[in-house]
Wavefront OBJ file of the C-alpha trace (Angstrom):
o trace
v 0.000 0.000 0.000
v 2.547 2.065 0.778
v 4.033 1.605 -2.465
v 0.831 3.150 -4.005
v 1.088 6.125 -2.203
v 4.740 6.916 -3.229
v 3.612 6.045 -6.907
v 0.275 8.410 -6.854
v 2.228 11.528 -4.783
v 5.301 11.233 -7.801
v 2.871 10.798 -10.498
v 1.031 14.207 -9.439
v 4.069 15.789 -9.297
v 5.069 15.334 -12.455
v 1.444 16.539 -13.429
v 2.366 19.499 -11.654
v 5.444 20.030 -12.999
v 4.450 20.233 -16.343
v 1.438 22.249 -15.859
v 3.966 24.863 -14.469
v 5.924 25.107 -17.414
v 2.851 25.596 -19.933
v 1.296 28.057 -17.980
v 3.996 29.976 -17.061
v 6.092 29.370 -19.992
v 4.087 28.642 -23.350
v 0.503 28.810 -22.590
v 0.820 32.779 -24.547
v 2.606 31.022 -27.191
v 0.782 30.427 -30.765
v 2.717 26.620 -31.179
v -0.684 25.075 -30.462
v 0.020 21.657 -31.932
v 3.269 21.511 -29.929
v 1.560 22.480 -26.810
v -0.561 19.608 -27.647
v 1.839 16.912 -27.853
v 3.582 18.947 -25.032
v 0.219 18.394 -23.078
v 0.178 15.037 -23.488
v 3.821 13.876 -23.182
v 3.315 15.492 -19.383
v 0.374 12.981 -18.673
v 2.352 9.969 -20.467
v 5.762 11.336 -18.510
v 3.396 11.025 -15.018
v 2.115 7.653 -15.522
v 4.995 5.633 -16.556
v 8.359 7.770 -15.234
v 7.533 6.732 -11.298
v 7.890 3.189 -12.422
v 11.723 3.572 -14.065
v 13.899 2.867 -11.004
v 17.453 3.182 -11.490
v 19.329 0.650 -8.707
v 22.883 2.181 -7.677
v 24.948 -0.584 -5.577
v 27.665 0.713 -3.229
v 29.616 -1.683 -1.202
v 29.772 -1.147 2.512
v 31.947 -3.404 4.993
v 29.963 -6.092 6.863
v 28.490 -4.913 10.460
v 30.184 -7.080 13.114
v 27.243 -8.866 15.010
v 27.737 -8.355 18.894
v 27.417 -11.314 21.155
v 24.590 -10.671 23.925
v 23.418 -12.434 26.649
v 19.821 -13.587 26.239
v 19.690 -14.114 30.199
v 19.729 -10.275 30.450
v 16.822 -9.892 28.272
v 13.975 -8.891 30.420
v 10.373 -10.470 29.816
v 7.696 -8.546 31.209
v 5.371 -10.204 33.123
v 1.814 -10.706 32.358
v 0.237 -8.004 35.104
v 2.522 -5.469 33.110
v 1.535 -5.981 29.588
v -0.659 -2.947 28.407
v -4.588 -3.727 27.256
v -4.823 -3.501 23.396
v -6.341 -0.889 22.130
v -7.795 0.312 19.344
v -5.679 2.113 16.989
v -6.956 3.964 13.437
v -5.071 2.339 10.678
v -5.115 6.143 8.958
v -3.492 4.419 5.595
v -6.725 2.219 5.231
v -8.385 5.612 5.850
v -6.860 7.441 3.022
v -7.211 4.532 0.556
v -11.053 4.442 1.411
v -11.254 8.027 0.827
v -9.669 7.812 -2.178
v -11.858 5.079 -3.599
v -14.832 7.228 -2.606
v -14.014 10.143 -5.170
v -13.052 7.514 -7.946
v -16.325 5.770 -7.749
v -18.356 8.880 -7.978
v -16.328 10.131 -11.192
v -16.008 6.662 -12.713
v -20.193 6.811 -12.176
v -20.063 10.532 -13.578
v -17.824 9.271 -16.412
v -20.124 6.457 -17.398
v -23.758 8.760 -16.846
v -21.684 11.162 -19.752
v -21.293 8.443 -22.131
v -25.001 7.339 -21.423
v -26.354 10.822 -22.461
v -23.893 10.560 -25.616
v -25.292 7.478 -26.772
v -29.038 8.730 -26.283
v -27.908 11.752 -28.119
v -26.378 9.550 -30.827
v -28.967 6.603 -31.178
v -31.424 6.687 -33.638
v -30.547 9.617 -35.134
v -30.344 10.166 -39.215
v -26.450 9.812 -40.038
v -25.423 11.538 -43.371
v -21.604 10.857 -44.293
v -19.353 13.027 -46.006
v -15.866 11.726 -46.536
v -14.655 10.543 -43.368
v -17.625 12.736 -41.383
v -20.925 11.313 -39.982
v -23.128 14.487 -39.580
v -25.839 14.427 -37.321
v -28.480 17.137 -37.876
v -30.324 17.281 -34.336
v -33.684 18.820 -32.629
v -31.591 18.852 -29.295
v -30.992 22.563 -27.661
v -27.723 21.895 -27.424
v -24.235 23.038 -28.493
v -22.849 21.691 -31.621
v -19.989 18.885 -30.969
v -17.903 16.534 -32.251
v -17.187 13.149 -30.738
v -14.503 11.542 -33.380
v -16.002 10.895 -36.617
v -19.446 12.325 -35.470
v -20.566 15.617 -36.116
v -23.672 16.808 -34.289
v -25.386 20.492 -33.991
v -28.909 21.975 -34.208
v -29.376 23.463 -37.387
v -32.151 25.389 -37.423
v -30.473 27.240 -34.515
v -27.910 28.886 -36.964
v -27.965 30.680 -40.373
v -26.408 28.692 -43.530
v -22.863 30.875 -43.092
v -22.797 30.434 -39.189
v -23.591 26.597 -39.714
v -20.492 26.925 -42.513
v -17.935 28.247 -39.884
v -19.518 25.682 -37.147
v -18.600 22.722 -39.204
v -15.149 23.442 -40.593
v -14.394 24.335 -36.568
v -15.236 20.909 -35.670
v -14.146 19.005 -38.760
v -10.685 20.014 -37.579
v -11.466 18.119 -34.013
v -12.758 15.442 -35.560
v -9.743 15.273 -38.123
v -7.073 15.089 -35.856
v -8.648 12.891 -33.641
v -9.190 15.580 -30.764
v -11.554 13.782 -28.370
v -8.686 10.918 -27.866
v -6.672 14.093 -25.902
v -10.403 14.545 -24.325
v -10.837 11.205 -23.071
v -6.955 10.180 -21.499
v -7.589 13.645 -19.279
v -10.648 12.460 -18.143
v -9.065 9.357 -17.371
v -6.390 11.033 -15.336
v -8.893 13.633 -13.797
v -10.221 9.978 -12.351
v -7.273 8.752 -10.769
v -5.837 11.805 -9.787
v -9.058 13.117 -8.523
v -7.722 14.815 -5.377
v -4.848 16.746 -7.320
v -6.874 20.006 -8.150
v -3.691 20.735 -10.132
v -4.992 17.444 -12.849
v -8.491 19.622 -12.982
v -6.680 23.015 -14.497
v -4.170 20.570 -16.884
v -7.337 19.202 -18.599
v -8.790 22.418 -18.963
v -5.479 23.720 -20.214
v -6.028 20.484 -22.734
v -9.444 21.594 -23.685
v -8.690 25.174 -24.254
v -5.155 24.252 -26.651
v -7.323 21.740 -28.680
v -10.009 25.132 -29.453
v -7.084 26.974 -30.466
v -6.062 24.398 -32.980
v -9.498 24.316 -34.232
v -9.845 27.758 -34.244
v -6.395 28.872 -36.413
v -7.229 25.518 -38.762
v -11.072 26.895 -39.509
v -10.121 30.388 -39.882
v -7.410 29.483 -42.347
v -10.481 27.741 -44.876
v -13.079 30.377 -44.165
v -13.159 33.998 -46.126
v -14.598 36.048 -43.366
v -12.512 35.717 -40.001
v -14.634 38.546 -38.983
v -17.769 36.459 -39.253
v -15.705 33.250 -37.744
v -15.651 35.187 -34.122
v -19.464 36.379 -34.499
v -20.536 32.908 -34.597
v -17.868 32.561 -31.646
v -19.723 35.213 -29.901
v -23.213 33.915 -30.442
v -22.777 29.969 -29.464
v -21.703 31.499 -25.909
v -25.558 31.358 -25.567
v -25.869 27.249 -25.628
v -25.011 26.282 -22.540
v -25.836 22.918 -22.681
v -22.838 20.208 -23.839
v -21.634 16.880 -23.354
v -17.909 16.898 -20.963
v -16.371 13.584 -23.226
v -17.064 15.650 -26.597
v -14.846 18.478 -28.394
v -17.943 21.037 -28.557
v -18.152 24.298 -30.136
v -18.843 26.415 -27.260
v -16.414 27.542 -24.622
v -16.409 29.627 -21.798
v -12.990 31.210 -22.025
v -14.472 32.791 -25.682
v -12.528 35.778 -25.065
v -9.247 33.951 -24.868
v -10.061 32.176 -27.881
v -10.484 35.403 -29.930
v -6.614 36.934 -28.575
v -5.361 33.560 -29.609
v -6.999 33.571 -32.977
v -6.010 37.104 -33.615
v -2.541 36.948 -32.384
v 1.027 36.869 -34.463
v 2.563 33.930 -34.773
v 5.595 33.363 -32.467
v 9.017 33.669 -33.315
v 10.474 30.264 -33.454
v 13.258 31.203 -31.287
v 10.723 31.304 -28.340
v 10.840 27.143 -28.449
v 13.677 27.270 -26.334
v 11.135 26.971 -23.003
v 9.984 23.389 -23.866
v 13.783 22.412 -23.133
v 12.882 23.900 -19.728
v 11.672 20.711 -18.840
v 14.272 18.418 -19.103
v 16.591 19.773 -16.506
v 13.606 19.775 -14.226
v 12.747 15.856 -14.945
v 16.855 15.384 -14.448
v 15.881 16.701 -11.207
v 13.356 14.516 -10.302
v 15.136 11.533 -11.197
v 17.931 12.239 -8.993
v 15.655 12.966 -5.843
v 13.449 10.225 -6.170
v 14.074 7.506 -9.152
v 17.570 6.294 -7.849
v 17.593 4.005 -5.269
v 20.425 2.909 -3.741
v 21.315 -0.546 -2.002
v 24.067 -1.461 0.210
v 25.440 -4.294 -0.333
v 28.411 -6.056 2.210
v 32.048 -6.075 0.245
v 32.831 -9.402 0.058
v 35.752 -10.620 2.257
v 39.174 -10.892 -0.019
v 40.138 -14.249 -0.228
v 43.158 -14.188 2.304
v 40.258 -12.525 4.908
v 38.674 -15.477 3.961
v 40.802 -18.266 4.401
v 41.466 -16.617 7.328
v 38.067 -16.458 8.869
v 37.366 -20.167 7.786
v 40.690 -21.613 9.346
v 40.862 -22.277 13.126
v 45.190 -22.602 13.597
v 46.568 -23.842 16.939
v 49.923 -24.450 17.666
v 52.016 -26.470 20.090
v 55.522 -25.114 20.283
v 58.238 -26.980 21.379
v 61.934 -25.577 22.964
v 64.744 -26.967 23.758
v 63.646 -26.344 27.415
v 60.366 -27.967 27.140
v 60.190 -30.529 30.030
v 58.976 -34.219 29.587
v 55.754 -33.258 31.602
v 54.842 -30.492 29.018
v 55.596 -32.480 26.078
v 53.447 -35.381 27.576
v 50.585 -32.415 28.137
v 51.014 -31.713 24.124
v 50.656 -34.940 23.369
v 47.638 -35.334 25.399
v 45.997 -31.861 24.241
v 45.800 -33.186 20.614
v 44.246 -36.206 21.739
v 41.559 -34.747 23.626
v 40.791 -31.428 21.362
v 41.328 -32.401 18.046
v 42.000 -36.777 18.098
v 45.367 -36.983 17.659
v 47.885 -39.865 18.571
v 51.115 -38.283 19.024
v 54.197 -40.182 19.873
v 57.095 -38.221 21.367
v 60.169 -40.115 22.025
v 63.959 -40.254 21.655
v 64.644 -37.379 23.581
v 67.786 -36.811 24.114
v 69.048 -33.859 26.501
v 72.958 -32.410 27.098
v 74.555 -31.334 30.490
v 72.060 -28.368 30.620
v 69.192 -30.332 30.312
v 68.420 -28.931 26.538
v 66.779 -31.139 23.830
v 69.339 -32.255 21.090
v 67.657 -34.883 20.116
v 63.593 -35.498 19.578
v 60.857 -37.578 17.471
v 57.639 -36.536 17.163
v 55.261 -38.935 15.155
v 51.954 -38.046 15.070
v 48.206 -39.687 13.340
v 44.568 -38.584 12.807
v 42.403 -41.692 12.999
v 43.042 -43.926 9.018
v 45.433 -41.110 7.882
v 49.395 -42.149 7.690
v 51.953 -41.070 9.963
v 53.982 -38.211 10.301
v 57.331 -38.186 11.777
v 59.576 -35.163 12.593
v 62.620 -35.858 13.718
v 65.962 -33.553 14.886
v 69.068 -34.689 16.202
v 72.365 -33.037 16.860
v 75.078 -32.288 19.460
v 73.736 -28.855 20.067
v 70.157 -27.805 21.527
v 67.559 -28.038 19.218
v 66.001 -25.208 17.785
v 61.997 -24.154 17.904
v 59.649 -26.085 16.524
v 56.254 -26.683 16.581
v 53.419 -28.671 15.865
v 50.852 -26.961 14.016
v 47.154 -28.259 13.588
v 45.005 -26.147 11.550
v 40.585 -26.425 11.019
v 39.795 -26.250 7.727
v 35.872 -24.411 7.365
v 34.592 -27.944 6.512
v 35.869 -29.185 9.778
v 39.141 -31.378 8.622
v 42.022 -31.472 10.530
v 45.244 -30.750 8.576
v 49.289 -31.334 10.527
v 52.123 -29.657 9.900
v 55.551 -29.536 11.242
v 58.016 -26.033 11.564
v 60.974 -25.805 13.022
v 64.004 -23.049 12.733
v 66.433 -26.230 12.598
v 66.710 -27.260 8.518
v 70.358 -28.715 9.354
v 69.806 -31.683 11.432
v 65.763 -32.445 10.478
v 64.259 -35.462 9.000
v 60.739 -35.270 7.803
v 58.869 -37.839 6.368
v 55.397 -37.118 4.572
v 52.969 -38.724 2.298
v 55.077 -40.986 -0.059
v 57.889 -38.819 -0.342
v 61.084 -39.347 1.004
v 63.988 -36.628 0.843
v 67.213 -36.568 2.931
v 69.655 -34.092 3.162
v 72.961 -35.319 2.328
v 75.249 -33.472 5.091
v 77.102 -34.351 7.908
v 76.146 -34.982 11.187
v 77.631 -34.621 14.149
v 75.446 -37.221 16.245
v 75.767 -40.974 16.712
v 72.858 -42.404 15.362
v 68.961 -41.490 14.230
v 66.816 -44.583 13.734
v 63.068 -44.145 12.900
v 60.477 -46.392 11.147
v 57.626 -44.905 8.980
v 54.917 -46.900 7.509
v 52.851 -45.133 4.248
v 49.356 -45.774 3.269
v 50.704 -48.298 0.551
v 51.929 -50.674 3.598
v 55.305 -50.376 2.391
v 57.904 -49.961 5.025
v 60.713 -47.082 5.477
v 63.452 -47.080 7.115
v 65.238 -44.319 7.605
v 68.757 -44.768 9.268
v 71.703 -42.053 9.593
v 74.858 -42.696 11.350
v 77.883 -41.076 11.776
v 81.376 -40.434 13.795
v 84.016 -38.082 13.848
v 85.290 -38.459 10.552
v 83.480 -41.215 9.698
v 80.664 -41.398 6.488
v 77.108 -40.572 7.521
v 74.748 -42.929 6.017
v 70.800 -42.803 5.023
v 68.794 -46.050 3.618
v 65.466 -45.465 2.365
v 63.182 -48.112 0.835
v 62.010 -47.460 -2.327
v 59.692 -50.831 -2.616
v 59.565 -54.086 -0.958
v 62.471 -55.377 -2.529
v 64.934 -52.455 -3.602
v 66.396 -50.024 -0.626
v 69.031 -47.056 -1.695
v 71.462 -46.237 0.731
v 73.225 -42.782 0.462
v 76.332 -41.592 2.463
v 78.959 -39.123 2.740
v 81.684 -37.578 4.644
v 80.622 -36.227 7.566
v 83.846 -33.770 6.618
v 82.235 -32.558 3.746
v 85.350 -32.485 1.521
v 84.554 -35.892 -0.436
v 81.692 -36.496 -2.642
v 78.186 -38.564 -1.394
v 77.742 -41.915 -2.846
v 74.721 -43.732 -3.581
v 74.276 -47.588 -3.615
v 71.161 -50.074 -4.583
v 69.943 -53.097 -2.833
v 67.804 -55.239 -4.344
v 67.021 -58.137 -1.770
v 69.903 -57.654 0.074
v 71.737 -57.723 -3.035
v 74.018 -54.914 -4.499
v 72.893 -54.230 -8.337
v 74.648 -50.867 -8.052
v 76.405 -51.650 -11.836
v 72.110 -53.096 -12.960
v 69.725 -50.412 -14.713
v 68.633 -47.585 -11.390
v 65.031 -46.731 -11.069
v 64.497 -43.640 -13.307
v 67.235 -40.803 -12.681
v 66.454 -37.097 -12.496
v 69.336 -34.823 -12.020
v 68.671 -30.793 -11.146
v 65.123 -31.092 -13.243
v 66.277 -32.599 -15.789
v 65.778 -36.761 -16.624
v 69.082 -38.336 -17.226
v 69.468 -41.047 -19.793
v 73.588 -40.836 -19.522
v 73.663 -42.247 -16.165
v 73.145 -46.262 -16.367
v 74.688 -47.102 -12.942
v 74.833 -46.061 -9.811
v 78.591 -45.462 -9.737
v 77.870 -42.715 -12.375
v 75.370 -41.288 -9.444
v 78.497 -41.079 -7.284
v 80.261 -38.942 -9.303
v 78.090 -36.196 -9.032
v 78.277 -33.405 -6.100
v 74.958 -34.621 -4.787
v 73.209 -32.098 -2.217
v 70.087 -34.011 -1.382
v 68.001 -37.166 -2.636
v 64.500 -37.629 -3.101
v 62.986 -40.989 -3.286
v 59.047 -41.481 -4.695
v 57.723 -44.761 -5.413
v 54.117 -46.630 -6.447
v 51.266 -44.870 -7.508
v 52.582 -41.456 -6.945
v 56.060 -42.186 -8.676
v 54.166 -43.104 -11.895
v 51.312 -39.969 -11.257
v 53.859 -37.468 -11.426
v 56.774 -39.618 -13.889
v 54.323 -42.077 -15.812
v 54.964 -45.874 -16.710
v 58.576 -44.995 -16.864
v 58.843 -44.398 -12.948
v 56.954 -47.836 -11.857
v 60.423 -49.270 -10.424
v 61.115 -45.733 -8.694
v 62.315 -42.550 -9.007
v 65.738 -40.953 -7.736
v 65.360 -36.923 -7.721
v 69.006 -35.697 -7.132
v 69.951 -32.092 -6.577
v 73.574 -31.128 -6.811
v 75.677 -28.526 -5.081
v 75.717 -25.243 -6.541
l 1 2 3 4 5 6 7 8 9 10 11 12 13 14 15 16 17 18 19 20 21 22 23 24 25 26 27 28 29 30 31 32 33 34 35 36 37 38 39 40 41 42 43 44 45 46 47 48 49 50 51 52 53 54 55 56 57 58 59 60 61 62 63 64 65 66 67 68 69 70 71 72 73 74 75 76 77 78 79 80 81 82 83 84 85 86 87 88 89 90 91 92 93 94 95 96 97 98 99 100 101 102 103 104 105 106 107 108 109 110 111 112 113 114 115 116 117 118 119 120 121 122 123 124 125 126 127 128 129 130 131 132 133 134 135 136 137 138 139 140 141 142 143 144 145 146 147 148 149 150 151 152 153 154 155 156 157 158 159 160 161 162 163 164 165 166 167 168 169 170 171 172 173 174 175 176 177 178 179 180 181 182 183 184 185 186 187 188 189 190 191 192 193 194 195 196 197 198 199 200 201 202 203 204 205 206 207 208 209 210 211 212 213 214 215 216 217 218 219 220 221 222 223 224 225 226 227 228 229 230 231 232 233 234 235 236 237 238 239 240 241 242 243 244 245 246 247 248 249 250 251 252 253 254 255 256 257 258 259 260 261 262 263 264 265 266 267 268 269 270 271 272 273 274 275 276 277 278 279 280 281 282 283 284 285 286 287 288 289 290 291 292 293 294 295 296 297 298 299 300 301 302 303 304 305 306 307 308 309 310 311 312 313 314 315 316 317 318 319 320 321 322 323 324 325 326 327 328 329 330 331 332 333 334 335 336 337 338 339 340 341 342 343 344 345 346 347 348 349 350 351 352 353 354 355 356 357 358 359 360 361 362 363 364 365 366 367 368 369 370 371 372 373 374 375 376 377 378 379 380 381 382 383 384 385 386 387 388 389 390 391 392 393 394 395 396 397 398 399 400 401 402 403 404 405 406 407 408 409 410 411 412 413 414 415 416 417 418 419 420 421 422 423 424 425 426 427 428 429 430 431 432 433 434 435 436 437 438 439 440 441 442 443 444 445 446 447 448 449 450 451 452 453 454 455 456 457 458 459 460 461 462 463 464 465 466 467 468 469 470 471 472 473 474 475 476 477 478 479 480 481 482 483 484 485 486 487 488 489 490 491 492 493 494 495 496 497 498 499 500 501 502 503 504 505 506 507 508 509 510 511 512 513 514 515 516 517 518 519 520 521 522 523 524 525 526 527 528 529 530 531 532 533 534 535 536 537 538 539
C-alpha cells in the first residue's frame, strides 16, 4: 500500500510540474500543436516515469554482530503488559477516501457516455468523406465526438452553420476527443490533485485553439468566424467527453486567434523541462542498495581456518611435552608419539621424534638430532571451514631435520655430528621405510630409504664434507649398483647418460629424493613404476 502512495504523490508531481511550465512558460505562445503533444507527453511522462527505477549498488563493509546475553533480556510479566487498544489504521483511511471520489467520477464518467449514446442513437447519419453528420432537434451546443458531427441546425444561419462545421471538422480530423478522453481518465485517478483539474482544462482550451487557427485558415470572413464565436456562448448545454463548439474562455479564444505567430526562437522553453525531470530523477528515481564487500580471499581463508599451535623448545620438560601430546588427543584426536629425547649437560633437547596420526590417515614423523640444543619447533594443527584437521611440522632447525610425509622421502645429504637417528615410517601403501643415519668423527654418515619391498638405496657421505656422497642399490639384500637404477632425475632434468649407480656417485649430490608406487608413476608415468631418484647437486 505504501508503495501506491509513493507512486500516486510522484505521479502528481510530475502533473504538476508540467502544468507549471505551460502556464507559465508557453501557454501565450501560438505553437498550439506543440503544446498539444507537449500536453500530453506530461500525462504519459506522469504515468509511466515513477515506475523507471534506477538501482545504484555501493559496497559497505559487513556490520560485526555483537554477542549478547539472552539471560539479560527482560520479559515482562503478564500483570505489566498494556490492554490492546484500538488504533486507526489512517493508511486504510486514506485509501477508502480515495476510492470514494473515484467511484463517484467513474459513475459521472459512465452517466456522460449514457447521455452521448441517447444523443447519438437513432438519429439520421449523413456521411461526407470521413464525417458522420448528425443534424439534431436537441438545444444543445454543436460537438464533435470523433467521426461524429452533431449540432442543431435550425439554430444557426447557412454561413454560421459553414464556420460551425469546418471548426469541428478540424477536431474530428485530428482525432481531438482521444486528448479529451486520457484527461478524463487522469482527472479519475488523480481526482484529489486540483492541479490534474486546471491541466485538462489547459487540454481543452489548446485543442479550441487548434481548431480555431485551422477553420479560420479555410473560411473567407474571419470577422464572421468570431461572431458565430460570440453567439454559441448562448448554448449552454454540452456533453464533458465531446470536443464542442462552445467555450467559456471565448474571449481567450479570440486573442489567440487574432494573435502573431511566435518567433520560433521562443521554443527554447519546452527544453525547460528536461533539466527539471533530471531533477526529479535524482531525488526520487535512484535508489540505492548497500550491499556487504565481500571478504578478499586471504580474509577469507582466514576467517574459515581455526590454527593452533604447540611449540616446542629446547627447554620444554617431559611433563609439558606429555601435556602436548595429550591436548591433541583430547581437542582435536590426535595420537602423538614423542620419544627419543635426548638432553645435554644443561638439560636442553638435542635430540627429539615426534610422530603423530589422525584416525586412518598415515603417519607423520619429525625428527631432529644433533650435538647442540635443538632449535623451535612446533606442531601446528590447523581447522579447515569444513571441519578437517590438517598437521604440519616447523621448526628453525633445517640442518639436522628429517621429515617424512605422504610418499615422499627426501634426505639431506650433510654431515652430522650425532651418533645415530633410527626411525620407522609406515605409508598408506603398507610399504615400510626405514630411515637410518649414522655417523662419527670423521666417519661417512649414512641414510637407507626403501624405495619398494624389494629395492632399498642407501646414500652416504663424509661427515667432513670435503669428499663427494655416494649412492648404492639393494635389491634383496643384493648390491645391483652396476644393474639399470630406477628412473634418474638430475637438477630437473631426466638423465638417460647415467646407467649405474657409480655414475650417481660422481656427481656433487646435495640431497636425494625418493618417490615410489602410484605417486612415482602420477607425477613420472609408466617410466617411474620401479622408482624414481630426484638428485639435486651442489651449486
Amino acid at each position: 500500500m505504501e508503495a501506491l502512495f509513493i507512486y500516486i504523490a510522484k505521479s502528481a508531481g510530475l502533473v504538476v510540474m508540467f502544468y507549471c511550465v505551460y502556464h507559465f512558460l508557453l501557454r501565450k505562445e501560438t505553437f498550439f500543436n506543440t503544446n498539444r503533444w507537449f500536453l500530453l507527453a506530461g500525462l504519459g511522462t506522469s504515468a509511466l516515469l515513477p515506475f523507471l527505477v534506477y538501482t545504484k549498488t555501493i559496497l559497505v563493509n559487513p556490520t560485526p554482530v555483537s554477542n549478547f546475553n539472552l539471560s539479560q533480556i527482560e520479559v515482562p510479566l503478564s500483570h505489566n503488559i498494556p490492554n490492546e487498544t484500538f488504533e486507526i489504521n489512517w493508511n486504510y483511511v486514506i485509501l477508502a477516501i480515495y476510492a470514494l471520489g473515484f467511484l463517484i467520477l467513474l459513475i459521472k464518467f459512465a452517466l456522460d457516455f449514457y447521455s452521448l449514446q441517447s444523443v447519438l442513437k437513432g438519429k439520421k447519419i449523413q456521411q461526407q468523406a470521413d464525417f458522420k453528420f448528425i443534424d439534431t432537434n436537441e438545444n444543445i451546443a454543436p460537438f464533435s465526438y470523433f467521426e461524429y458531427i452533431v449540432y442543431n441546425s435550425s439554430m444557426y444561419t447557412s454561413s454560421e452553420l459553414e464556420n460551425i462545421i469546418e471548426h469541428e471538422k478540424v477536431h474530428s480530423d485530428q482525432n481531438h476527443t482521444a486528448d479529451i478522453l486520457v484527461a478524463r481518465i487522469f482527472c479519475l485517478l488523480f481526482w484529489f490533485n486540483p492541479v490534474i483539474w486546471l491541466y485538462k482544462k489547459a487540454i481543452a482550451q489548446n485543442l479550441e485553439f487548434i481548431a480555431d487557427k485551422e477553420a479560420a485558415k479555410k473560411l473567407s470572413d474571419k470577422r464572421a468566424y468570431q461572431y458565430t464565436l460570440l453567439k454559441i456562448t448562448t448554448h449552454e448545454s454540452c456533453i464533458a467527453i465531446t470536443n464542442h463548439f462552445y467555450q467559456s474562455l471565448i474571449k481567450k479564444r479570440i486573442v489567440m486567434l487574432n494573435k502573431n505567430q511566435s518567433r520560433k526562437r521562443n521554443s527554447w522553453k519546452y527544453y525547460v523541462v528536461i533539466p527539471a525531470l533530471a531533477a526529479f530523477v535524482l531525488l526520487f528515481q535512484v535508489e540505492v542498495i548497500a550491499k556487504e564487500r565481500q571478504a578478499s580471499k586471504k580474509e577469507i581463508l582466514k576467517e574459515s581456518k581455526s590454527v593452533d599451535n604447540y611449540k616446542i623448545t629446547k627447554t620444554s620438560t617431559d611433563q609439558q611435552l606429555k601435556e602436548i601430546a595429550e591436548n591433541l588427543k583430547k581437542k582435536y584426536d590426535v595420537v602423538a608419539s614423542i620419544s627419543d629425547v635426548e638432553r645435554n649437560s644443561n638439560n636442553e633437547i638435542t635430540a627429539i621424534t615426534i610422530e603423530v596420526k589422525k584416525g586412518s590417515e598415515q603417519n607423520q614423523t619429525f625428527m631432529v638430532n644433533g650435538s647442540k640444543a635443538i632449535k623451535d619447533c612446533q606442531i601446528i594443527v590447523t581447522t579447515e571451514d569444513d571441519g578437517s584437521i590438517k598437521i604440519d611440522f616447523a621448526s628453525e632447525n633445517s640442518e639436522n631435520q628429517i621429515k617424512v610425509v605422504n610418499k615422499e622421502r627426501k634426505v639431506k645429504v650433510k654431515s652430522v655430528e650425532n651418533s645415530k637417528i633410527n626411525s620407522d615410517v609406515k605409508t598408506t601403501d603398507n610399504t615400510h621405510t626405514s630411515v637410518t643415519t649414522s655417523s662419527s668423527t670423521n666417519t661417512s654418515d649414512n641414510v637407507n630409504v626403501n624405495v619398494n619391498a624389494n629395492t632399498s638405496v642407501s646414500v652416504s657421505t663424509n661427515s667432513d664434507g670435503k669428499s663427494n656422497s655416494s649412492i648404492m642399490i639393494l635389491r634383496n639384500g643384493t648390491n645391483v649398483s652396476n644393474n639399470l637404477p630406477p628412473l634418474v632425475i638430475v637438477d630437473g632434468v631426466i638423465t638417460k647418460n647415467i646407467v649405474t649407480v657409480d655414475d650417481m656417485n660422481k656427481l656433487k649430490m646435495e640431497t636425494v629424493t625418493v618417490f615410489t608406487g602410484k605417486d612415482a608413476i602420477k607425477k613420472y608415468g609408466e617410466e617411474a613404476k620401479d622408482g624414481v631418484v630426484i638428485i639435486e647437486t651442489k651449486k
